[in-house]
C-alpha positions in Angstrom: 12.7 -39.9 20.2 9.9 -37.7 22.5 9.3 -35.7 18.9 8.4 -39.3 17.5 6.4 -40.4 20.6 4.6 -37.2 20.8 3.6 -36.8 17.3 2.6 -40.5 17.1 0.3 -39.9 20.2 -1.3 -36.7 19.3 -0.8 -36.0 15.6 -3.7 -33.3 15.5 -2.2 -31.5 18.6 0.9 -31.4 16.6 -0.5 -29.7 13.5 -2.6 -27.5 15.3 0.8 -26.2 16.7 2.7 -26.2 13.7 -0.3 -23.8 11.9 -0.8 -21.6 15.3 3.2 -21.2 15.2 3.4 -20.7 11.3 0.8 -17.6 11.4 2.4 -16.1 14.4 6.1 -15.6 13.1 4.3 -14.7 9.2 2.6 -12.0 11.5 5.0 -11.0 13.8 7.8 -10.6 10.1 5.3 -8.7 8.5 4.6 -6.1 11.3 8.5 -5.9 11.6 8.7 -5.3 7.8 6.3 -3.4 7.4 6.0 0.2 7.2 5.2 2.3 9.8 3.1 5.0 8.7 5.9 7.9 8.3 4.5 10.9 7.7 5.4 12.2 3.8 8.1 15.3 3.7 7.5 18.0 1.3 8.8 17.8 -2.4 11.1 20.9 -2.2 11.2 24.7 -0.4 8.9 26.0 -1.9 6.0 23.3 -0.2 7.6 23.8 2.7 7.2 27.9 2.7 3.9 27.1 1.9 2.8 24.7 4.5 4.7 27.1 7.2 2.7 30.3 5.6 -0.5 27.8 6.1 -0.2 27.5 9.5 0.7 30.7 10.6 -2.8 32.1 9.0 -4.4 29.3 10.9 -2.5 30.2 14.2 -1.4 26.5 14.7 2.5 27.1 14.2 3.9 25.5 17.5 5.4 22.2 18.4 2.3 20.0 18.1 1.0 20.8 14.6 4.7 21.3 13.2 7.8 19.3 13.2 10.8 21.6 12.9 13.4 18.4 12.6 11.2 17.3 9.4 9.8 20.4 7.9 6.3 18.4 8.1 2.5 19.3 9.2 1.7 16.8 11.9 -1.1 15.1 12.3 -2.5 13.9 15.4 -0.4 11.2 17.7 2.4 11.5 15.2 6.0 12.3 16.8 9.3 12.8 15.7 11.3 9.3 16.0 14.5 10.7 16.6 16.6 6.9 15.9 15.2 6.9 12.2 15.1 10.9 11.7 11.0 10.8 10.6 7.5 11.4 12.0 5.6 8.5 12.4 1.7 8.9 12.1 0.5 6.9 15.0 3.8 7.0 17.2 1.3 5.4 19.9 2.8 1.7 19.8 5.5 2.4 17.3 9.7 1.3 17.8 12.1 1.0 14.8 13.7 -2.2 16.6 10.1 -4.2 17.1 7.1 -3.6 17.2 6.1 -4.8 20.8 8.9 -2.4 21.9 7.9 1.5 23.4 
């Protein structure tokens, strides 16, 4: 009966509401479904030898330009997520559960 009373009173209120509420969850199901950036892994061995020998005659084999759980070059503000076992590019805001999660 108050949904009937209310809508009657202020229809426009209503469908304001409705649209605000509509594009929130589409945006909130799409940043939960969508993917977050992961960092690619080499095709086979062989890349990886190479991107190893790469960065030793650069001097930037350590932690922050290498992930040793992936066998990937980082890039910068990607980590190692260790729930889904990947580097995420931008790890800044990231969380496999949600989004708004960190």
């Amino acid at each position: 009966m108050l949904i009937i009373v209310t809508f009657s009173a202020h229809p426009m209120l209503n469908i304001v509401f409705g649209i605000v509420f509509a594009t929130a969850m589409y945006c909130f199901t799409q940043s939960v479904v969508s993917d977050p950036g992961y960092l690619p892994r080499p095709a086979g061995i062989s890349e990886q030898k190479k991107i190893v020998e790469e960065l030793v005659v650069r001097g930037e084999f350590d932690a922050r330009h290498f992930c040793t759980s992936c066998f990937v070059r980082k890039s910068l503000r990607s980590k190692h997520c260790r729930i889904c076992e990947r580097c995420v590019a931008r790890h800044d805001q990231y969380s496999p559960r949600s989004p708004l999660d960190d």
